[in-house]
N, C-alpha and C positions, 0 to 999 in steps of 0.2 A: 504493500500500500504506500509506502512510501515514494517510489518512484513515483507512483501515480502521482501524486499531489507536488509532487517537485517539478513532473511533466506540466500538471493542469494545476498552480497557483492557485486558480479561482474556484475549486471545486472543496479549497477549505473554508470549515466555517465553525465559528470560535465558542460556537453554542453547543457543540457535541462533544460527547467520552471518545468519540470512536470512531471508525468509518467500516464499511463495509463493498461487498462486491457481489452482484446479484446478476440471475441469470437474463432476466426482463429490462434492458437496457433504459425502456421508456422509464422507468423509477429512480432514474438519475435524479439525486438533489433530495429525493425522498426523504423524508424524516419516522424512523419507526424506535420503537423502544424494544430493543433487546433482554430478554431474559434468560439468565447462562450460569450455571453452576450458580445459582443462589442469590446471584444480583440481576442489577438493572442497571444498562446503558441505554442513553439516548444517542442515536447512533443516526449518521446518514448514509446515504448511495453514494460512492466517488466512483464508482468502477463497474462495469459490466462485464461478466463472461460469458463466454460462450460454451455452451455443453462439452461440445468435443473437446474443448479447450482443457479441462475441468477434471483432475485426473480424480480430486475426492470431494464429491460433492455431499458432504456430510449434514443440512440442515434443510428442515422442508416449512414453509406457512404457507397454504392453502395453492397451493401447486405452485409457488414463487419462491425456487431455491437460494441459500447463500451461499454464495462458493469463495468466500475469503472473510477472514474477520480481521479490523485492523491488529497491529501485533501489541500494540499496549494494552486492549482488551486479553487478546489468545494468550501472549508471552506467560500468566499467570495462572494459567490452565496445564494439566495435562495434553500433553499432544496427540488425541484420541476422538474418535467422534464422540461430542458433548451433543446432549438432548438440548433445544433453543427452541426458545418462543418469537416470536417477532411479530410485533405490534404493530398495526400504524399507529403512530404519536396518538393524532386525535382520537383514534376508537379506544386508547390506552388511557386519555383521559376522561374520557366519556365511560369507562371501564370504572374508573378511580372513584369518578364522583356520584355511581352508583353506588359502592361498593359505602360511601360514607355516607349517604341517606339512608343504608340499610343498617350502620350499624347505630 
């Protein structure tokens, strides 16, 4: 990931934990919330891959795979397929503030 954002400047933004790389190119810039070994990042799109490209595509939301996490997120994980959630932002907050009306 880092090349990427050295390539593409503009593709960092100072509002996230993380970035990520997805197989749906159109969700560049996307904003989703991460769920990963017991936390939570807010994380964006910088990167798009391609299937064949993609030797471990370890993570699935709703047929929308991640095929890289950035390495300040990963670096503190095992290096093993992890189970991940990914949110979009807004359905995460919309998630949130049901979740505090009910309790």
């Amino acid at each position: 990931m880092p090349q990427v954002l050295d390539n593409y400047p503009d593709r960092q933004q100072s509002t996230v934990d993380g970035y990520i790389a997805v197989v749906d190119c159109g969700r560049m810039g996307s904003h989703y919330v991460l769920q990963l070994d017991g936390e939570t990042y807010l994380v964006a799109v910088a990167d798009c891959a391609q299937v064949r490209d993609v030797a471990h595509i370890e993570y699935a939301f709703g047929g929308r795979w991640i095929a890289d996490v950035d390495a300040t997120i990963w670096d503190d994980l095992p290096h093993i397929p992890q189970r991940a959630i990914l949110w979009p932002e807004r359905v995460w907050q919309a998630h949130q503030r049901q979740k505090e009306r009910v309790q």
